[in-house]
N, C-alpha and C positions, 0 to 999 in steps of 0.2 A: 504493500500500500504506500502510495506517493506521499511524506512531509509533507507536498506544501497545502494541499485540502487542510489537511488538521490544523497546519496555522491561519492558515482564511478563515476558517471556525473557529479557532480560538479567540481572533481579531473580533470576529464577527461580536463573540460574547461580549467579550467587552467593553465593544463600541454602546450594544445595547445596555448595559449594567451600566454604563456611564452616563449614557441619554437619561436613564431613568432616575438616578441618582440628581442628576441636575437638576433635573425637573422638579424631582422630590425639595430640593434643597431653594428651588425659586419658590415653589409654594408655600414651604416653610415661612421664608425670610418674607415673604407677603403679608402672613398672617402674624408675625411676630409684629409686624410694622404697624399691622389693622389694632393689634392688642394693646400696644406700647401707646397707640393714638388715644385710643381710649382711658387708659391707663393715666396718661396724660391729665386728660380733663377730670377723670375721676379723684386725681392726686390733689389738682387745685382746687376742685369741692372742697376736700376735706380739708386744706391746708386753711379753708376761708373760716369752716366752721372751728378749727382750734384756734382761729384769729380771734372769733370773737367775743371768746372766753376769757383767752389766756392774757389778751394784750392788754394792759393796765388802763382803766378805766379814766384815767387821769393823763394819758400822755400827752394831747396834745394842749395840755390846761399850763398856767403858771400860778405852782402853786408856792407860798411863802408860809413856811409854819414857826409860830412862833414858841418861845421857850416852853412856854405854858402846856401848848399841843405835843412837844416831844415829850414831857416829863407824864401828862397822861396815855400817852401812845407806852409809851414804856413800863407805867407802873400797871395797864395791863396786858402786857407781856412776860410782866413779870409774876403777875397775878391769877394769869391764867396757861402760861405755858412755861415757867423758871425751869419744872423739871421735864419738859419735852425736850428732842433733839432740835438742831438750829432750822432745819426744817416745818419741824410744829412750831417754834416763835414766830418764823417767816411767814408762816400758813394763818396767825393769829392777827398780824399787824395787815396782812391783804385783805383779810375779811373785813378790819376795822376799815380800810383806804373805800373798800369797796362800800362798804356802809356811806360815808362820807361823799361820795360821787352817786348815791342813787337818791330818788327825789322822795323816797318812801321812809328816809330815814334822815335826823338831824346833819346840819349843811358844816360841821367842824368834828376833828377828832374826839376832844374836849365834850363834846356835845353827845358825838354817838356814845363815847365811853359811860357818860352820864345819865345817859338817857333812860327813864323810871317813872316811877312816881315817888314824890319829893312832898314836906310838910315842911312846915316855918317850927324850927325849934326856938324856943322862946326866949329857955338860959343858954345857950350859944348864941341867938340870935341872926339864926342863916337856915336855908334851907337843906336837910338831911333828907335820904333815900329813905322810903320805907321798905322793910326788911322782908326780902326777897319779891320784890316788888322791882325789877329793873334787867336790864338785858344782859349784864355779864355779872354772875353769882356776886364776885369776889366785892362788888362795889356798894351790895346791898343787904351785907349777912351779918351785921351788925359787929362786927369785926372791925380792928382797927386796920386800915389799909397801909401803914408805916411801913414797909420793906425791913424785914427783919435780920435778911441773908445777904452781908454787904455785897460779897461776892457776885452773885446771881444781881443784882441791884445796878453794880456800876455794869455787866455784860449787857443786859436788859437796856441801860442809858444809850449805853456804845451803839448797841444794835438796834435801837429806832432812830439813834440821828444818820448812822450807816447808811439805815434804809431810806429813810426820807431823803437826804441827798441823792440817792441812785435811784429814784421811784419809776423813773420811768424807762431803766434799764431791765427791768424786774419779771421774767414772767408768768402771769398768776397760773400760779399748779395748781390752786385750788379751784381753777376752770370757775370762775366768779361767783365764788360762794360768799353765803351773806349770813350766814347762818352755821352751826354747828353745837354738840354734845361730846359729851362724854362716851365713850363706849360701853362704859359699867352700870350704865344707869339705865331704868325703863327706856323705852323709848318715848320723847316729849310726845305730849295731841298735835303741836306743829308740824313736827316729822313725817307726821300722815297723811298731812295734807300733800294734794297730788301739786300741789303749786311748787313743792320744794321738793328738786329732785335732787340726789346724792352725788355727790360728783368725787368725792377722795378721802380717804382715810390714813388719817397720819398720825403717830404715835398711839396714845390711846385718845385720839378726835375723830369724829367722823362729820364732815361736811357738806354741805348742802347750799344750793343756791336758789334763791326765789326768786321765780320765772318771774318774765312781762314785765319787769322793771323798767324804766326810764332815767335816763342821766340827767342831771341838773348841767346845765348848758355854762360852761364858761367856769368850773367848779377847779 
């Protein structure tokens, strides 16, 4: 039997294994193109919607905080996140930022921090929170608020004027929450409400944001 039949067939296979393979490899790289297209648009969806969460509520504002607002941004943080990691302090002070930028809640730190129900005490002669009548425990539990842990106290100082100077380098991981608990504790009646959805759990907090809010303009 003649060599060169068997190498004409031999060519032949190949040519066709090659054709085919081509082919396979244009359709591929067509559809990789089709996917990636998609992929595309589907990535800047998303990237819109952790915009805007995550992007501080305040960037495009000029905000000027005074002594008064660092020392209450700070005593609660120290009030309510000393023994959290710097993540939970960071996660405390966003909720306050974000409190302060929505129109559902008072328009200064000082303000949200305070925010209650308040009586005219007579022999002091200034108004006190009634006890446990106000939005962060520590401010209305009839407890002296004096920072007792100098340590944790001057960190607590450091890390809200920190943050307040980089405010709008910052971005909220707490995905705009406005709200939050304890994890060891029932869960609040607010917590249920479908308005407040869960958005991150950090140390022992879990938080939550309340829908449909609206920013106070120019804040």
């Amino acid at each position: 039997m003649s060599i060169k039949p068997l190498i004409l067939s031999a060519l032949s296979c190949i040519f066709f294994m090659t054709t085919a393979f081509a082919v396979k490899i244009v359709a591929y790289g067509n559809n990789e193109k089709h996917k990636t297209y998609h992929s595309i648009n589907e990535i800047s969806d998303v990237k819109k919607r952790i915009k805007r969460h995550t992007e501080p509520k305040y960037i495009n504002t000029f905000m000027i905080f005074s002594n008064d607002e660092l020392k209450c941004l700070a005593l609660n943080v120290y009030h309510e996140a000393r023994n959290e990691s710097l993540s939970g302090k960071m996660a405390v002070m966003l909720v306050t930022m974000n409190r302060v930028t929505d129109e559902r809640f008072p328009g200064t730190i000082c303000q949200v921090v305070h925010q209650g129900k308040h009586y005219y005490h007579k022999t002091l002669k200034k108004k006190i929170p009634r006890k446990d009548r106000c939005q962060f425990s520590w401010y209305c539990d009839g407890r002296s608020d004096i920072p007792r842990n100098r340590k944790a106290w001057v960190y607590s100082q450091a890390l809200a004027e920190y943050f307040l100077k980089r405010s709008m380098l910052f971005i909220d991981f707490t995905e705009g929450a406005t709200h939050y608990h304890a994890n060891y504790i029932p869960l609040p009646r607010w917590a249920k409400n479908k308005k407040f959805k869960k958005t991150v759990s950090i140390d022992t907090h879990l938080f939550y944001r309340w829908e449909n809010g609206s920013l106070i303009a120019m804040k």
